[in-house]
C-alpha positions in Angstrom: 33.5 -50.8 34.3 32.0 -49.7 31.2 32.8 -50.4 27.7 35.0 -47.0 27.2 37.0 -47.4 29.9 37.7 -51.4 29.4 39.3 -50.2 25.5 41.4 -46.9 27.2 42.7 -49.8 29.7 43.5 -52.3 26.9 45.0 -49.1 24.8 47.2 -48.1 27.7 48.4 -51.9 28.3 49.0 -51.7 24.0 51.1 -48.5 24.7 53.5 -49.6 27.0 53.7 -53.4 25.5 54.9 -51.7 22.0 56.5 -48.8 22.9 57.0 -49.1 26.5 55.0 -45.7 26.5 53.2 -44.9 29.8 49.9 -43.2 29.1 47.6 -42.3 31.2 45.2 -39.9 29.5 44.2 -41.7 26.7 40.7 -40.2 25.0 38.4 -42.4 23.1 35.7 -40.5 20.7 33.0 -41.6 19.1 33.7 -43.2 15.3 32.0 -40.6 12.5 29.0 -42.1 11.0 30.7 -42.1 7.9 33.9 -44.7 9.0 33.0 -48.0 10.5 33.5 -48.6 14.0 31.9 -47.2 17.0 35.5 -45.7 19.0 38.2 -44.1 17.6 41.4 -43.0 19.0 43.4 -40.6 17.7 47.4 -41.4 16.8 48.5 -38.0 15.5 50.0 -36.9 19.3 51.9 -39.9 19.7 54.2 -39.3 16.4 56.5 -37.6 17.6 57.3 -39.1 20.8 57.5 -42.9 18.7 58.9 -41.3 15.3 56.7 -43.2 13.5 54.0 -41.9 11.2 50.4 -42.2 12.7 48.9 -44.6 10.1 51.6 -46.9 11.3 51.1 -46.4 15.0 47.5 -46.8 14.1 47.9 -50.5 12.4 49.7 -51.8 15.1 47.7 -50.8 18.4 44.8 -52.3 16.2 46.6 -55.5 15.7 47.6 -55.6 19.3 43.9 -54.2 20.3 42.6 -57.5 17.7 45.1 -60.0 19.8 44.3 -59.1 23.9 41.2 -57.1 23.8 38.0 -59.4 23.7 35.8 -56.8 23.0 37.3 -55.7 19.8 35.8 -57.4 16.4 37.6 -55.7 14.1 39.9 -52.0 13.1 40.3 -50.0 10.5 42.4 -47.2 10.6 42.0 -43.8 8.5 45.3 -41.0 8.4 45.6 -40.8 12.5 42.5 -42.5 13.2 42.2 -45.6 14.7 38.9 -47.1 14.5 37.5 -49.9 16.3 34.6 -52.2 16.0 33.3 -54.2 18.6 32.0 -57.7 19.3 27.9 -58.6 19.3 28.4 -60.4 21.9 30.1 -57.3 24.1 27.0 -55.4 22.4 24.5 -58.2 24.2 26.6 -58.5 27.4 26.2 -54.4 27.6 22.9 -54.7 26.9 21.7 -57.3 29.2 23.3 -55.1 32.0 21.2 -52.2 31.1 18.3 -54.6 31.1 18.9 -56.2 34.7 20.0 -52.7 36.0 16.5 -51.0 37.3 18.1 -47.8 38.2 19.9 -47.8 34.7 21.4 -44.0 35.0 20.6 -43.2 38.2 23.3 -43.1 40.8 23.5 -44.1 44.1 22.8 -41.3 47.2 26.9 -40.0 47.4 26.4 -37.7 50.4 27.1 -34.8 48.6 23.7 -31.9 48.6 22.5 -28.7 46.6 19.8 -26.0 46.5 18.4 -24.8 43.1 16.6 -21.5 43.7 14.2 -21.2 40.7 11.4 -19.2 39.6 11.5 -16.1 42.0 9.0 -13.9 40.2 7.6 -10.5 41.6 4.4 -10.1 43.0 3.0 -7.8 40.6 2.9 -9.5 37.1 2.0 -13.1 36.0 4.4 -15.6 34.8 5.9 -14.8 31.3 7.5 -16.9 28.5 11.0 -16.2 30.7 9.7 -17.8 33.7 9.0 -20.7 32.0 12.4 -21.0 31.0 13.6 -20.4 34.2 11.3 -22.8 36.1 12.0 -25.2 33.1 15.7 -25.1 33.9 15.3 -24.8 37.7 13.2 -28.0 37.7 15.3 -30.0 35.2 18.4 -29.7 36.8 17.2 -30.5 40.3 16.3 -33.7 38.7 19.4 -34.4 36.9 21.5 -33.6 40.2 19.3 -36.1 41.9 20.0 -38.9 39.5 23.7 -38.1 39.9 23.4 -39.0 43.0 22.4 -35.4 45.0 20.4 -34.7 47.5 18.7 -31.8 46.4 16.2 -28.9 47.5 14.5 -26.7 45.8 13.5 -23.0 46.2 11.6 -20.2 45.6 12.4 -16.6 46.4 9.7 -14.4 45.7 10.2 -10.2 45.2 6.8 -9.6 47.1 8.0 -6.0 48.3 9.8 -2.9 46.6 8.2 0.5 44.5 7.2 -2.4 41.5 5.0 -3.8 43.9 3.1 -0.4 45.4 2.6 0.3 41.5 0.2 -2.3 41.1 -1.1 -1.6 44.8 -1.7 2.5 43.9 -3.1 1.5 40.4 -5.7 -0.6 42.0 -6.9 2.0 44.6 -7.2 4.4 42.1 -8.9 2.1 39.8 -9.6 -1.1 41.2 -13.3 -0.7 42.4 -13.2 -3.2 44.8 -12.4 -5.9 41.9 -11.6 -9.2 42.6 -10.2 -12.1 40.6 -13.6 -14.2 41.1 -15.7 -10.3 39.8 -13.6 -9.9 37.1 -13.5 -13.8 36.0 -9.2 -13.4 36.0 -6.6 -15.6 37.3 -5.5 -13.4 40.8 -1.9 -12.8 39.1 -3.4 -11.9 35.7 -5.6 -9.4 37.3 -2.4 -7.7 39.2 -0.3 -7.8 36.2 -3.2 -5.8 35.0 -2.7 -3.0 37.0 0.7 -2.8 37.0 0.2 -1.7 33.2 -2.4 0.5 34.3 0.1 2.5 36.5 2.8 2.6 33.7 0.1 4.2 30.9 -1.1 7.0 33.9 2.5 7.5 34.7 3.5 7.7 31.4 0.6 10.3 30.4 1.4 12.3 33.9 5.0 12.4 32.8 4.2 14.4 29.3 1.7 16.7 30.6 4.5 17.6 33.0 7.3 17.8 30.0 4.8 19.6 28.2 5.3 22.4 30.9 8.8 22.7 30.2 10.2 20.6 33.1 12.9 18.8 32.3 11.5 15.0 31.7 14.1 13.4 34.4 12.3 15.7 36.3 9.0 15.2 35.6 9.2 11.3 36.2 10.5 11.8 39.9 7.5 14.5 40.5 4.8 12.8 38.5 2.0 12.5 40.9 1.5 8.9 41.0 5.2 8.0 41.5 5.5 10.0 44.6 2.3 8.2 46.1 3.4 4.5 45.1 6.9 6.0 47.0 4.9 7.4 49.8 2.8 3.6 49.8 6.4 1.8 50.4 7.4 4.4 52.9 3.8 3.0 54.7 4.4 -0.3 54.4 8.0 -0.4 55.9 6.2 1.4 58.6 3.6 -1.4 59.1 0.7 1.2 58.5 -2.1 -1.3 58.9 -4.2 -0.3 55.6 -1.3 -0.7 53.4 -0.2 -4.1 54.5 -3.6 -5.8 54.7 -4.0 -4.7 51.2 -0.9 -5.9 50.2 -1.3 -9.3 51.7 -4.8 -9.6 50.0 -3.3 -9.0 46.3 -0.5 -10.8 47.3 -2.3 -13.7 48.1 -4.2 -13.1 44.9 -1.3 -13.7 43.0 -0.1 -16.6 44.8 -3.0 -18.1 44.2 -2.3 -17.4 40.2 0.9 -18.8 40.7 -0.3 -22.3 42.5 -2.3 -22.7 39.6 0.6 -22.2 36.4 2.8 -24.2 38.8 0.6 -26.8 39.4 -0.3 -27.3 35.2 3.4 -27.3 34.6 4.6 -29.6 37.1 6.8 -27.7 39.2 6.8 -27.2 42.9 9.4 -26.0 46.0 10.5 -28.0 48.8 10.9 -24.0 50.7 9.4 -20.3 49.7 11.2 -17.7 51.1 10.2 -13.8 51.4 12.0 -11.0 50.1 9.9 -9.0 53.0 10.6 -11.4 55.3 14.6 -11.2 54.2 15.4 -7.8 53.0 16.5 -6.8 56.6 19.0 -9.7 56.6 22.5 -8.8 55.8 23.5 -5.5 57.9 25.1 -8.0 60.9 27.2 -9.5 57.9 28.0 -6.0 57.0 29.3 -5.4 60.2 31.0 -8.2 60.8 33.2 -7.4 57.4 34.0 -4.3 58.9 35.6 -5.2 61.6 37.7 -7.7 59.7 38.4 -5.3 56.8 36.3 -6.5 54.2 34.5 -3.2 53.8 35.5 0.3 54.3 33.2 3.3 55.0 33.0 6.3 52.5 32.8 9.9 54.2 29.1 10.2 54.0 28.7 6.8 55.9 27.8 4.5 53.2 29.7 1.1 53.0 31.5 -0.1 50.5 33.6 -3.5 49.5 36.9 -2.6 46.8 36.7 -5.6 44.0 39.1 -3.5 41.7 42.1 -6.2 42.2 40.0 -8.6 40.6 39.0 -7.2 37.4 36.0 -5.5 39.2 35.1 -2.1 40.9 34.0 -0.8 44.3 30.1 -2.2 45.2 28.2 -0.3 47.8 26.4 -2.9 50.6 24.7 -0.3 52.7 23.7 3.2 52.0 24.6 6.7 54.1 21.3 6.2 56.1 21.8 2.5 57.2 19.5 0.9 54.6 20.1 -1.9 52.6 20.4 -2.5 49.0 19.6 -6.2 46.8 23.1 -7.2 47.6 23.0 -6.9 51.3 19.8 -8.7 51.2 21.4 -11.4 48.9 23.8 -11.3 51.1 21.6 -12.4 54.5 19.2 -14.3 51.9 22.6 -17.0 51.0 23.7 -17.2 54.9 20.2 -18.2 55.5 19.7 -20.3 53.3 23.0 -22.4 54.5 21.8 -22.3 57.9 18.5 -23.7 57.4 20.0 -26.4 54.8 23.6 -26.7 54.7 24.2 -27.6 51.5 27.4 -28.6 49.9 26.2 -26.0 46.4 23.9 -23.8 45.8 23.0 -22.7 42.3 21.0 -19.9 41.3 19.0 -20.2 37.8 18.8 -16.4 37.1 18.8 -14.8 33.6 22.4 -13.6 32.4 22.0 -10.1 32.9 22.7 -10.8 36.3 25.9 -12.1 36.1 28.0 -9.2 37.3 25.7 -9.3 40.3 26.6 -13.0 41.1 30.3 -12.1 40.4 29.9 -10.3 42.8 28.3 -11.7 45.8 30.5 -15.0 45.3 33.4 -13.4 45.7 32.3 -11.1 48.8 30.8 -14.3 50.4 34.3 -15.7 49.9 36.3 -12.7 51.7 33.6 -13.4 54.5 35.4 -16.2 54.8 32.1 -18.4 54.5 32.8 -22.0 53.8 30.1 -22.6 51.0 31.5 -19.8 49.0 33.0 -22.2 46.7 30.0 -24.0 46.2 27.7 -21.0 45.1 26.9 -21.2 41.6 24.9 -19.0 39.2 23.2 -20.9 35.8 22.9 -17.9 33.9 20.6 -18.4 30.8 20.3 -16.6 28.1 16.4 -14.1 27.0 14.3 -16.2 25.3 12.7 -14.1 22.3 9.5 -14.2 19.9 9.6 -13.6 16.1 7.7 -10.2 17.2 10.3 -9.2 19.4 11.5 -8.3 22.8 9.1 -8.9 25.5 8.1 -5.8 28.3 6.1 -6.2 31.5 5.1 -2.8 31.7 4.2 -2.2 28.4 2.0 -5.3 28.8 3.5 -7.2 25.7 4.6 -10.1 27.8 4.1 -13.5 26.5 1.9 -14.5 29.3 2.9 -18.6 30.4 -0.7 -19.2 31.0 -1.9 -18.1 27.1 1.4 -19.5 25.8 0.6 -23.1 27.3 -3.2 -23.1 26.1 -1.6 -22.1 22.7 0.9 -24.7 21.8 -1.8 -27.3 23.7 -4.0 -25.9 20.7 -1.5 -26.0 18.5 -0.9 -29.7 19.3 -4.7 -30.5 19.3 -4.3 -29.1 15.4 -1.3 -31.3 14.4 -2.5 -34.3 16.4 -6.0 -34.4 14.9 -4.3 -33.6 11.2 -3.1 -37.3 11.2 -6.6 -38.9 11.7 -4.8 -41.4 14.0 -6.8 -40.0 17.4 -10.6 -40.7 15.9 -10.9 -43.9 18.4 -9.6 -42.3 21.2 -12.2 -40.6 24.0 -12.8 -37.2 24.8 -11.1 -37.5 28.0 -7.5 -39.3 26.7 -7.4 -36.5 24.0 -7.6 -33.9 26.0 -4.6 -35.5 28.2 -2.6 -36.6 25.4 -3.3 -32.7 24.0 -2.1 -31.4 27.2 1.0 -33.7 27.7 2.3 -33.2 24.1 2.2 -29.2 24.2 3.7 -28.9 27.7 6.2 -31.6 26.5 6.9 -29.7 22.9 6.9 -26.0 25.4 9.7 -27.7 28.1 11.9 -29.5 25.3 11.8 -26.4 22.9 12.6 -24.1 25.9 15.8 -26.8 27.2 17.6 -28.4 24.2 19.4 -25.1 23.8 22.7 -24.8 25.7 21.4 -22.4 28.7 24.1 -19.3 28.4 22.4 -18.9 24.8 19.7 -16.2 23.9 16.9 -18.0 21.9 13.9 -17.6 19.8 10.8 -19.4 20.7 8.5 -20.2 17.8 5.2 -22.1 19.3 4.4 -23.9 15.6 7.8 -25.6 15.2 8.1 -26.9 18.7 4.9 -29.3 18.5 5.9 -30.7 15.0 5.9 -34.8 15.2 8.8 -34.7 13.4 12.3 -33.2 14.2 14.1 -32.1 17.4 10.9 -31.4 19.1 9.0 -32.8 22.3 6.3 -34.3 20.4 8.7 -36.8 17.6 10.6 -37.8 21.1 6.6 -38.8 22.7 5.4 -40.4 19.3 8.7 -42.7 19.2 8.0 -43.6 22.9 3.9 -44.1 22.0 5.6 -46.1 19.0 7.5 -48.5 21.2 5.1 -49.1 23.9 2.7 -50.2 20.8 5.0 -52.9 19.6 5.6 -54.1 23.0 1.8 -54.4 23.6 1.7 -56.2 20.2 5.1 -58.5 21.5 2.7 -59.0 24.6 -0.2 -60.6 23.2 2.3 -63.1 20.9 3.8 -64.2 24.2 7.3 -63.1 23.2 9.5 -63.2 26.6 10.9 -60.4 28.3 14.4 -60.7 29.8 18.1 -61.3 28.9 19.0 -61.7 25.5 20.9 -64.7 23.8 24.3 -64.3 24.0 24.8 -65.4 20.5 22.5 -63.5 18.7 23.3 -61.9 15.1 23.4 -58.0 15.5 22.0 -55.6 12.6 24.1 -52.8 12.7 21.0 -50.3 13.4 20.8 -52.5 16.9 24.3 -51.8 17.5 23.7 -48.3 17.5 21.2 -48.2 19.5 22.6 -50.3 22.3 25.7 -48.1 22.2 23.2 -45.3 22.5 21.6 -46.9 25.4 25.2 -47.3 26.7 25.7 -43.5 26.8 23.0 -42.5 29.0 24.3 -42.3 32.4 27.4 -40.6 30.7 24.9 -37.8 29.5 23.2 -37.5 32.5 27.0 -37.1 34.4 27.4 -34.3 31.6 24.5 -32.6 32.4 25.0 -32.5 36.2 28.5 -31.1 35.8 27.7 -28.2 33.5 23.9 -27.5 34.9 22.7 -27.8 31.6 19.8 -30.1 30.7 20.2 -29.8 27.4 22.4 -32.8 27.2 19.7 -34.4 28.1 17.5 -33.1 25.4 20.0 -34.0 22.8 20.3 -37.6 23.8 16.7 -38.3 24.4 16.5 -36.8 20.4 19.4 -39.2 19.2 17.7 -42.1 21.1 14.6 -41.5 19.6 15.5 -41.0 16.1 18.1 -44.2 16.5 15.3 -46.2 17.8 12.9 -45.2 14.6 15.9 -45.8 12.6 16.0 -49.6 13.8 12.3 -49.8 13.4 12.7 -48.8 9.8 15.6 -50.8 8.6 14.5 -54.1 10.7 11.1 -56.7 11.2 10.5 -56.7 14.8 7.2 -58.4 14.8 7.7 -60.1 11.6 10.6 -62.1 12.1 10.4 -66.0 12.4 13.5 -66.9 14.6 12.2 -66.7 18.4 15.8 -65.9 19.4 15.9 -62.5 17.1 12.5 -61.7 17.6 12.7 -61.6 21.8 16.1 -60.0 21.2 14.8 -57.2 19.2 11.8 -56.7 21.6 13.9 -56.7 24.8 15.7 -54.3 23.1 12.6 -51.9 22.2 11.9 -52.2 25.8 14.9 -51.2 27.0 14.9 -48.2 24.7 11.4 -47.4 26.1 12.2 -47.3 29.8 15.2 -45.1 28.8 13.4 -42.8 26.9 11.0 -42.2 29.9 13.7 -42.1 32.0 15.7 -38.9 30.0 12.4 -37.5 29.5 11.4 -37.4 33.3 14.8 -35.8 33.5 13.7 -32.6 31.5 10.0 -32.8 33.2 8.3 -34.5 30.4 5.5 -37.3 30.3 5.4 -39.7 27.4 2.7 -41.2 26.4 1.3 -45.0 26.3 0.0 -44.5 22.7 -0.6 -41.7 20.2 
């Protein structure tokens, strides 16, 4: 039982001893920094029920709490607030726990499993700055639902068909020349992005020389030459036309080749792909089956529809006049295919917010299907990540491309690192390692310590500071402690439990009620799909940690006891450290 819930018990027992008051949701919160204590509970809601004013309801819990709860040292109370301070030795048992406990955080296997579908780009662009988030997000809370206990799986969908797709495939006939990645020294999903702008700036110019005719500019886009062959190109490759699908599969696998490789420097990876053109059939038996049951209705021109207008929404069509689908019938085949090849108690979809009427949707049509993982389907919706020079457009070609925005804050962390002079005796080889773990680490913490449903602006500079919220101060404190440990090593200081009745600074006190918080975190982050909980708490650790270091001789002090106290301690931070940080993707390194 942790430390929290042993003071709510002894609380409740205080309540109904004094006041024969039965209270079951009692909330403990932690003390402000400016008060001493480390809990506080606040008395205000129980004035009027004991007519008594709270500063007096306050003073006598904390005299009961001082009589018949061990792990209380002290009170202090404040208006309504009660604050309590708590035994070293309570401090030492708590942290001797976390010290024997090897999978400190991580819970055990509790049956329960979800898919994460993550990444999904199209097949005609390279990863962009969004991606990364996505993928970021995607990655990092696999992980955390893991260590809550999850079994998890994740996947990839990938839009490898549609009209976005022939764009690049016409531009390149037209232009291409036989080029391949290896002729034109490009990454294979760099060189298709290329053409995809290539096709925008032809249609673009086609569409004005028709305006400039007088035809209407709606018009013109739908009879601009280039349009109607990329539309003629998807007509042939829904008919299997031979030509059209072999060159399809070879820029496809040009790109998925591009992808391997940004996937592979950024640590991510898929337990399952799946195919949009292997799924975008699926969904017309589900269809039917919702019309014999009344789900849908059919309009007078034959199209199918679902009526959503009882809950706030409107009427969504799920299959055209002609018979063919649209994205949510294929969502709709893609989710029942995705239970019946995994069964999984959630599913969560990391997909960018303006999606979310489109989730809205297919959750609740799933759930008049009647399908029993309705309740389970979950869409993290995450905010646009912007630049200081604005919004970002495939087309136009001003995407923030992942691969130039990783060599850039790598670069950029080159730059700071080499500023301190503190890298001269390291070799080529552990510098340019250290370089690339510290710029991935400032990209992935930059991109996850904001709450997900928020819009952001990226700025590459500040995320690879040392000091600050970023990646890099988080590494440096870990690179700090694993020095001092080294040190602690070669004095022969022991590693294990901690005296029982050792003298606690205050600093250390923090810190282990820090270390204390952890798996709570972690239990935050898996409930609300958002790592950055995790983000925060590695920060506070960190900064707690150089707080200690500051205020406090590790090293230097003379009593044995103290000094294997305080290194235990450091260790236990360490492994903690690594252990939030693996959370959110990120390597730490042994020194800096």
């Amino acid at each position: 039982m942790t430390l929290e819930l042993q003071l709510k018990n002894h609380i409740r027992q205080a309540l109904l001893a004094l006041y024969q008051l039965s209270e079951n949701d009692v909330v403990l919160q932690p003390t402000k920094k400016d008060f001493e204590g480390f809990y506080t509970f606040v008395t205000f809601g129980l004035t009027k029920a004991l007519r008594k004013p709270p500063v007096q309801i306050g003073q006598e819990l904390g005299q009961y709490l001082l009589l018949h709860a061990p792990q209380v040292s002290a009170f202090n109370v404040v208006q309504g607030f009660l604050n309590l301070s708590i035994h070293d030795q309570t401090w030492v048992g708590l942290l001797n726990e976390i010290i024997a406990d090897k999978n400190f955080g991580t819970k055990p296997a509790n049956g329960h499993s979800a898919m994460v579908e993550f990444s999904s780009p199209n097949t005609n662009k390279p990863l962009h700055l969004g991606h990364l988030r996505n993928v970021f997000l995607g990655d990092s809370i696999s992980r955390i639902l893991k260590a809550d206990g999850n079994e998890v799986v994740k996947t990839c969908l990938v839009n490898d068909r549609g009209i976005h797709i022939c764009k690049s495939m016409l531009a390149y006939q037209h232009l291409g020349n036989g080029e391949t990645p290896q002729s034109a020294g490009l990454k294979g999903d760099h060189l298709i992005g290329k053409y995809y702008v290539l096709f925008d700036r032809e249609y673009k110019r086609q569409v004005e020389a028709l305006t400039a005719t007088g035809l209407p500019e709606e018009e013109a886009k739908k009879q601009a030459p280039w349009m109607k062959e990329a539309q003629q190109m998807l007509q042939k490759w829904e008919q299997n036309d031979p030509d059209t699908r072999t060159l399809w599969q070879q820029m496809n696998q040009w790109v998925y080749d591009g992808f391997g490789e940004t996937y592979q420097k950024i640590g991510a990876n898929f337990d399952k792909v799946y195919y949009e053109s292997q799924t975008y059939l699926l969904g017309k038996d589900l269809v039917a089956d919702g019309l014999t049951t009344g789900v849908f209705f059919t309009k007078p021109d034959g199209s199918v529809w679902i009526d959503l207008t009882d809950e706030g929404l409107d009427q969504k069509l799920v299959l055209r006049a002609d018979g063919t689908s649209v994205y949510m019938t294929q969502d709709l085949g893609t989710t029942d295919l995705k239970f019946k090849d995994y069964g999984n108690d959630r599913s969560i979809w990391v997909v960018g917010n303006e999606q979310d009427y489109h989730f809205s949707v297919l959750f609740k049509i799933m759930k008049r299907l009647g399908r029993s993982y309705a309740d389970g389907c979950h869409h993290l919706s995450y905010g646009m990540v912007d630049l200081p020079s604005g919004k970002m457009k495939s087309r136009e070609g001003t995407v923030v491309d992942a691969d130039e925005l990783i060599a850039e804050v790598t670069a950029a962390a080159e730059t700071e690192g080499n500023s301190k002079g503190k890298l001269d005796d390291f070799p080529a080889s552990e510098k340019t390692q250290l370089f690339s773990m510290l710029g991935l680490g400032a990209l992935k913490y930059y991109l996850l310590k904001v709450d997900p449903q928020k819009r952001m602006l990226f700025n590459p500079a500040e995320s690879v500071e040392l000091h600050g919220n970023t990646g890099p101060f988080i590494q440096y404190t870990h690179a700090r402690i694993r020095s001092v440990l080294r040190k602690a090593h070669a004095m022969e200081v022991p590693l294990g439990a901690v005296a029982s009745d050792v003298a606690l600074q205050n600093s250390e006190r923090e810190l282990i009620f820090l270390l204390t918080q952890y798996p709570e975190r972690v239990a935050d982050a898996a409930r609300d799909y958002s790592p950055a909980f995790v983000a925060q708490y590695a920060y506070d650790l960190a900064k707690g940690y150089n707080s200690f270091y500051a205020e406090v001789s590790i090293l230097g002090e003379t009593d044995p006891v103290t000094l294997s106290a305080r290194v235990c301690l450091s260790n236990a931070v360490g492994l903690t450290l690594k252990k939030a940080t693996a959370l959110l993707g990120i390597d730490v390194p042994e020194r800096m």
